[in-house]
C-alpha positions, 0 to 999 in steps of 0.5 A, a space after each residue: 872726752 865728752 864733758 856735756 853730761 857732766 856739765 848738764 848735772 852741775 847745772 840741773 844741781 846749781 838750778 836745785 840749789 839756787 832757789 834754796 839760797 833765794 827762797 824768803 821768810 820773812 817773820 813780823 817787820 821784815 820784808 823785801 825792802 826793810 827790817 823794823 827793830 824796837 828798842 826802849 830807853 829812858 828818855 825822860 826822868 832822872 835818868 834821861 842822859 841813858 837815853 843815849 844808848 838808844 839814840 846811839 843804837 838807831 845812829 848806828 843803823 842811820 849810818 849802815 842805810 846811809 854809807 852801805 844802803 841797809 843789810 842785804 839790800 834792807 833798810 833797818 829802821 829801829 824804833 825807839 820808845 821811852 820808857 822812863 826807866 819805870 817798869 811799867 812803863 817799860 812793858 807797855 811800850 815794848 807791848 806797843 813795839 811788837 803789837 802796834 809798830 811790828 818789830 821783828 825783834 827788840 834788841 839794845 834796851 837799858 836796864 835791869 829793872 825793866 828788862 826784867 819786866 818785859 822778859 816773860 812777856 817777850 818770851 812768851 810772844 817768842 820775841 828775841 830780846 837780844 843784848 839788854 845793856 847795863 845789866 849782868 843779871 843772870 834771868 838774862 843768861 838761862 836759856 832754859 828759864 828764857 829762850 829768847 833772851 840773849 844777854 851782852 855784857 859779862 854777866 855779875 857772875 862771870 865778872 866776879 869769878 874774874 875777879 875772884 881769878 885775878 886777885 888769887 894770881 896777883 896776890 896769892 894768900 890775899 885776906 880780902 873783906 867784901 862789901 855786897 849789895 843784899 840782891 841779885 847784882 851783889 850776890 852775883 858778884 860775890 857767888 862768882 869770887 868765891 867759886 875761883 878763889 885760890 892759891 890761899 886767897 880767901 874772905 875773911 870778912 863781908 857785909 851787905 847793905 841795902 840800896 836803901 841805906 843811907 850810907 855804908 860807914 857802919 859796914 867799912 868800919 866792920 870790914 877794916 875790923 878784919 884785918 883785910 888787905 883787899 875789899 872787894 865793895 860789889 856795889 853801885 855807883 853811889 855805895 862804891 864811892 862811899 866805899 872809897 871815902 870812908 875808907 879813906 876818912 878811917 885809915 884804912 888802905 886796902 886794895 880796893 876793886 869796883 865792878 865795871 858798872 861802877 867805874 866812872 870817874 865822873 860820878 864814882 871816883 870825883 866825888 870819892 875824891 881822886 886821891 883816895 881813888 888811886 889805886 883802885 881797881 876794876 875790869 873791863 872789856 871795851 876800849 876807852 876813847 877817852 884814854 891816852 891808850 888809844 888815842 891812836 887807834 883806828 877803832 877809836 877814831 872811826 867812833 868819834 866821826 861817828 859821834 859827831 857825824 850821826 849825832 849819838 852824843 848829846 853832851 859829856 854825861 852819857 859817853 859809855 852810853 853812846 860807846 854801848 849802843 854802837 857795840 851793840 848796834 856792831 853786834 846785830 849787823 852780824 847777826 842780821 848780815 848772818 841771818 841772810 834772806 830768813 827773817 824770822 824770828 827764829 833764825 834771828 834767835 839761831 843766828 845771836 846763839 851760834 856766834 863764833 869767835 866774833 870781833 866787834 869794833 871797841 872791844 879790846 883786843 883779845 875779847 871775842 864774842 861766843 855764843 851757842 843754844 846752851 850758853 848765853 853768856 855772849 862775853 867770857 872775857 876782861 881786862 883788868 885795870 886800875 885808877 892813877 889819879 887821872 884815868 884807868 890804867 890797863 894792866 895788859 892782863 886779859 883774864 878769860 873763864 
């Protein structure tokens, strides 16, 4: 038998299909040899010790050009800019970013404030501003309203309807009181509870306070008033630790949940005091290098050569900040490792929307990474775990949407 024709037709196919594979598109900041990403953080001002999120997401790429030689033969090269943590500030470095320094994207910029403020004008330059870090706000998650946005942590509403799912498991017919910030990230939360509460749980009592209060005793005092066993205080760092010490100073014993964004031993749970903190609650998705948990995990150690070989840790302030960036920097070397020869920004979009399934290092086992064109909401996913006087305590139980 003559196998020639057949043989001629796969190699007419595979010479059809080879220059396909090999063609090339390359959107603003890509090109043959390298692919500029723009990110902006505070390196000046009172919050500075952030900063570290974006030194942590350039050491990641330091690290990927040294040991791999960059993403399918490509330097990455991201650029960073400082932006105070002030809005406008913000705008006008991220407008310098994609007009002067050409970025094909920005990805890993800190804060809620900010990224806020750069979002419409992204959006309206079709610019990818994929995985802001230390937000939840739901802008960061509507696909209709912002296209080009893709945010990463939990967003506030899918962390409180977690809780709101926990608490109703653990301790069905629970009367809990609530302690809310009075804007998006409070009513975040507290929209989220109240759409997963069940089995009898219920709120029997909340407050909200203002970021501009000096403290929040007048309203722990309302709350302990309703006879609640659970409170869940919805707040930022400095509110929560008033929380937790008032709490305390007035006698009262509740079950007491704070969001991931709060839950710093250092700046929350010291000042609240250790022992009035046992106890307390709250969720997570990232492993914690610091824990005794994972003093032997192979994640763990591969970050800590990390930290100290490509300089993403400054001092003992700004750990989580350095965790976050490296996840993050994890993150957008799949995307681009997916994205192949095509360099567009709309295929860098495509590919940060179409996320199946996806492992990082640092997450915790069982929190995966999905995304699609009608859900922007990257992790669905967290642990919950409690405070022993020392450090977080995981409770083992992974509670998913």
């Amino acid at each position: 038998m003559d196998f020639r024709p057949a043989a001629a037709a796969v190699l007419l196919l595979a010479l059809t299909i080879a220059p396909a594979f090999a063609q090339k598109n390359y959107g603003p900041g890509a090109s043959d040899t390298e692919v500029r990403i723009g990110t902006t953080a505070p390196f000046s001002g009172p919050l500075s010790t952030a900063g570290a999120v974006a030194k942590s997401f350039a050491a990641y790429f330091d690290k990927i050009n040294a040991e791999d030689g960059g993403i399918n033969g490509r330097k990455i090269k991201v650029i960073t800019a400082d932006d105070s943590y002030a809005p406008p500030r913000a705008l006008d470095q991220t407008r310098k970013l994609v007009e002067q320094d050409n970025i094909l994207f920005m990805a890993a910029s800190l804060g809620t404030p900010t990224q806020l403020a750069v979002q419409q004008y992204l959006n309206d330059h079709a610019v990818p501003q994929l995985f802001p870090i230390a937000t939840g706000a739901a802008p960061f998650y509507d696909p209709k309203k912002s296209p080009w946005t893709v945010g990463f942590a939990p967003s506030n509403t899918t962390e409180g309807r977690l809780v709101g799912k926990h608490v109703s498991e653990i301790w069905p017919g629970a009367k809990i009181a609530v302690l809310y910030e009075n804007d998006d990230f409070g009513k975040g939360l507290l929209g989220g509870a109240q759409e997963t509460l069940s089995n009898g749980a219920s709120i029997v009592g909340q407050q909200s306070y203002e970021g501009s209060d000096p403290n929040v005793d007048r309203q722990i005092a309302q709350l302990k008033a309703s006879g609640a066993t659970i409170l869940f205080v919805f707040a930022t760092q400095k509110a929560a630790t008033q929380a937790i010490l008032h709490a305390a100073e007035i006698g009262w014993q509740p079950e007491i949940f704070i969001p991931s964004a709060a839950a710093s031993i250092s700046q929350v749970l010291r000042p609240a005091g250790l022992e009035n903190s046992k106890g307390v609650f709250t969720a997570t998705y990232l492993k914690d290098p610091t824990s005794p948990r994972w003093a032997d995990d192979a994640d763990v150690r591969e970050f800590s050569i990390f930290e100290k070989k490509y300089g993403a840790i400054d001092d003992g302030h700004n750990g989580f900040a350095a965790l976050a960036g490296y996840v993050v920097g994890a993150l957008t070397e799949k995307i681009l490792k997916a994205a192949g020869n095509d360099l567009s920004r709309e295929n860098i979009l495509k590919q940060a929307t179409s996320l199946h399934d996806i492992v990082l290092p640092m997450l915790l086992p069982g929190v995966t990474i999905n995304t699609s064109p009608t859900d922007y909401r990257t992790i669905k996913q967290m642990e919950f775990e409690y405070f022993d006087g020392e450090s977080w305590v995981p409770t083992g139980n992974i509670v998913s949407e």
